[in-house]
C-alpha positions in Angstrom: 50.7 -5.4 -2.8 48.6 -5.0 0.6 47.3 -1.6 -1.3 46.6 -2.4 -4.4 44.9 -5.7 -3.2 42.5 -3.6 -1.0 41.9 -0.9 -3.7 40.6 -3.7 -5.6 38.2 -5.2 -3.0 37.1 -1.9 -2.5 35.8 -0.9 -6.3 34.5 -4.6 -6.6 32.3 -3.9 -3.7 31.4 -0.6 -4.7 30.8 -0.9 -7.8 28.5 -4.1 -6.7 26.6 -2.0 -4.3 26.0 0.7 -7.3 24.5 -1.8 -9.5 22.3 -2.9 -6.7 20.5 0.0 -6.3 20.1 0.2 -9.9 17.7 -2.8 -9.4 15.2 -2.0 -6.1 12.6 -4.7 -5.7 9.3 -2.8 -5.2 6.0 -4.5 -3.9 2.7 -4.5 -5.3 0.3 -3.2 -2.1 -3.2 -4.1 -2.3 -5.6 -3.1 1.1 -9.8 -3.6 1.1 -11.7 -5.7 -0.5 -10.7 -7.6 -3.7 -14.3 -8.0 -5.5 -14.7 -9.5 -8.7 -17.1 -8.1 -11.3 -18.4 -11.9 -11.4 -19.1 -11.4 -7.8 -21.1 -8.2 -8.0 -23.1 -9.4 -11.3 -24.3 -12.1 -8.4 -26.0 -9.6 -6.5 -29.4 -8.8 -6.0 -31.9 -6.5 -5.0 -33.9 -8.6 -2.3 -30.1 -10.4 -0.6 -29.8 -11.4 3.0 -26.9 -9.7 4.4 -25.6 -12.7 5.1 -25.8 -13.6 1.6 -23.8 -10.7 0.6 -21.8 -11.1 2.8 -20.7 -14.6 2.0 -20.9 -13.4 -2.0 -18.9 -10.4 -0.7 -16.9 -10.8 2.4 -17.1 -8.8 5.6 -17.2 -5.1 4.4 -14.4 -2.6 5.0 -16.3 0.0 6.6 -19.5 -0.6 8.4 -20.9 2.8 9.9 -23.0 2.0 13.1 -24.4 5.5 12.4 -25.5 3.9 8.9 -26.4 0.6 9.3 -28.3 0.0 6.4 -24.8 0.7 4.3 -21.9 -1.4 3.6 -18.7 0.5 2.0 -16.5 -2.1 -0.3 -13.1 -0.1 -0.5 -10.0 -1.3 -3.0 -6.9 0.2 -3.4 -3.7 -1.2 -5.4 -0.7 0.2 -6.0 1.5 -1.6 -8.8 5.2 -1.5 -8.1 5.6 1.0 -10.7 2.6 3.3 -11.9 -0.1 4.9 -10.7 -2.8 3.5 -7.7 -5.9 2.3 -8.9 -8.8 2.7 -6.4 -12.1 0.7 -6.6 -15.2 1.4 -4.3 -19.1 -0.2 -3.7 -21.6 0.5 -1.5 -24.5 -1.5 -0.8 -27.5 -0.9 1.1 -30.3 -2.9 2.7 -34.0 -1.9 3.6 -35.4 -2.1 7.7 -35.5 -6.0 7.2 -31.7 -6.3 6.2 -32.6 -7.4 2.2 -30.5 -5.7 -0.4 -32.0 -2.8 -2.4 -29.6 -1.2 -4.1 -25.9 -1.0 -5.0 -23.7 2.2 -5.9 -20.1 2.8 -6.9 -17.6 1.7 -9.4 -18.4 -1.6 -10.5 -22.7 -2.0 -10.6 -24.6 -5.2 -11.5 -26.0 -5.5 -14.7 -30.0 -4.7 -14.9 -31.5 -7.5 -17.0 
């Protein structure tokens, strides 16, 4: 009886622990910036830094070798499929006022 009540306990938990793994939880990752469309049809030419950078948040990559650039970077990974990857850079004249923007998502010219 010892046996066969042990066999049993056994394949009950293996068979839970197959169907388990049948059923991985994976994550969504996201890293940078989130930024909106609405948010980047906001900006424009003439902008404070400060103001894009309370319309934007604090960039992800600021080069003190380029100063008068800001790089936005997005990346996100769904759980299952393929990564989608977003970037905008900004850049500001000698007084720190917006001139131009260039990447993926671009404000719309009136």
């Amino acid at each position: 009886m010892k046996i066969r009540l042990n066999s049993v306990v056994l394949g009950t938990v293996l068979a839970s622990a197959a169907l388990t793994g049948c059923n991985l939880y994976r994550v969504d990752v996201q890293q940078g910036n989130v930024i909106k469309e609405s948010q980047v049809q906001q900006l424009k030419p003439g902008m404070s830094r400060e103001e894009v950078r309370n319309l934007l948040g604090t960039p992800a990559l600021a080069d003190p070798f380029h100063a008068k650039r800001w790089d936005y970077a997005y990346s996100f990974k769904p759980s299952y499929g393929s990564r989608q990857q977003k970037h905008l850079s900004v850049f500001f004249d000698d007084e720190g006022r917006l001139t131009r923007t260039e990447g993926d998502l671009k404000p719309q010219t009136p």
